[in-house]
N, C-alpha and C positions, 0 to 999 in steps of 0.2 A: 504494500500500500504506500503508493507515495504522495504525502499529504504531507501540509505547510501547518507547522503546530506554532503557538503562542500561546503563553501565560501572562495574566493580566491579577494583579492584587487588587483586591475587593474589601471596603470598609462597610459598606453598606448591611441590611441583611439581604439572607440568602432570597426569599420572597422577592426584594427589590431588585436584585439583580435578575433575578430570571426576569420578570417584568420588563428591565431595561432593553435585554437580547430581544424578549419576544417582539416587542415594539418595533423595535427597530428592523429588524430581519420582517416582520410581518409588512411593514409602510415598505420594504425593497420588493415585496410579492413571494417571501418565502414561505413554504410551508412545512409544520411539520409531518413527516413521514416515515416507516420502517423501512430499510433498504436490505437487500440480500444478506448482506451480514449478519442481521437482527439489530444491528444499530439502528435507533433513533436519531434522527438528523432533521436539520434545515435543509430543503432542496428545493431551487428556483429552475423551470425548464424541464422540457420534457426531452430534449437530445432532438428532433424533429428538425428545427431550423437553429437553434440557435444551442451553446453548447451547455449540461446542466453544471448548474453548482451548487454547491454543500460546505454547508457547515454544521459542526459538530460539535456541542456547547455540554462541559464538564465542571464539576465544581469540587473542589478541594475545602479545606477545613479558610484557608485564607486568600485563594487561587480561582481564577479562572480558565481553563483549559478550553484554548478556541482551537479546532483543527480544521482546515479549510483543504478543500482539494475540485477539481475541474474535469468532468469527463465527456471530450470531446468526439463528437460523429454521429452516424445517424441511429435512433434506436439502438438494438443490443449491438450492432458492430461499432464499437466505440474502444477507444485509445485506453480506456482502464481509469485509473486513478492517474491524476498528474498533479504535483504540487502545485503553488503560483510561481515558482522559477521558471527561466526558459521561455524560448520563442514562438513553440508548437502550442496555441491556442491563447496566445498573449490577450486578446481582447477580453474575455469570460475569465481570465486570470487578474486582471488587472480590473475589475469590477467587482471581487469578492476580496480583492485584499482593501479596495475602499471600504466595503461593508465592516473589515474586520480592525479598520483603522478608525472607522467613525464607533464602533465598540469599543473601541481601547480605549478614544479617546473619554466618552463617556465615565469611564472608571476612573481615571484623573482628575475630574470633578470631585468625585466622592472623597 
């Protein structure tokens, strides 16, 4: 699995934070959903025209565990997991690391 991890420290409570993700990820048009793995995830896109993406929102006792990744192509023949590095699907890569940057930045407030 190659996915783009960050940890974010959280002052807030737990309640509030989940609140902040969903908010945010919801107003970008995510949804929550199970995926193959059995994980529970944010996922925008059906692979159809445009490529999906995912995030996957964890929480530790003082952490937040964001893990972001991009799978690009059409339906099931798709490229797999791809973190946000690199040049093969840079547009849908570079739109989920703002999502995960406009989250961070939220937590900086706190």
């Amino acid at each position: 699995m190659a996915r783009t991890i960050v940890t974010v420290p959280y002052h807030c409570g737990y309640e509030d934070a989940v609140n902040v993700i969903a908010n945010i990820l919801t107003v970008k048009g995510y949804k929550l959903t199970n995926i193959a793995t059995g994980e529970t995830v944010w996922k925008q896109g059906t692979g159809l025209m445009t490529g999906m993406k995912f995030v996957k929102v964890e929480f530790t006792q003082s952490e937040i565990i964001l893990s972001a990744w991009v799978s690009v192509g059409i339906c099931s023949a798709t490229m797999g997991e791809m973190d946000l590095n690199g040049f093969v699907g840079v547009i849908p890569k570079k739109q989920v690391q703002k999502v995960l940057d406009e989250i961070m930045a939220q937590f900086r407030v706190y």
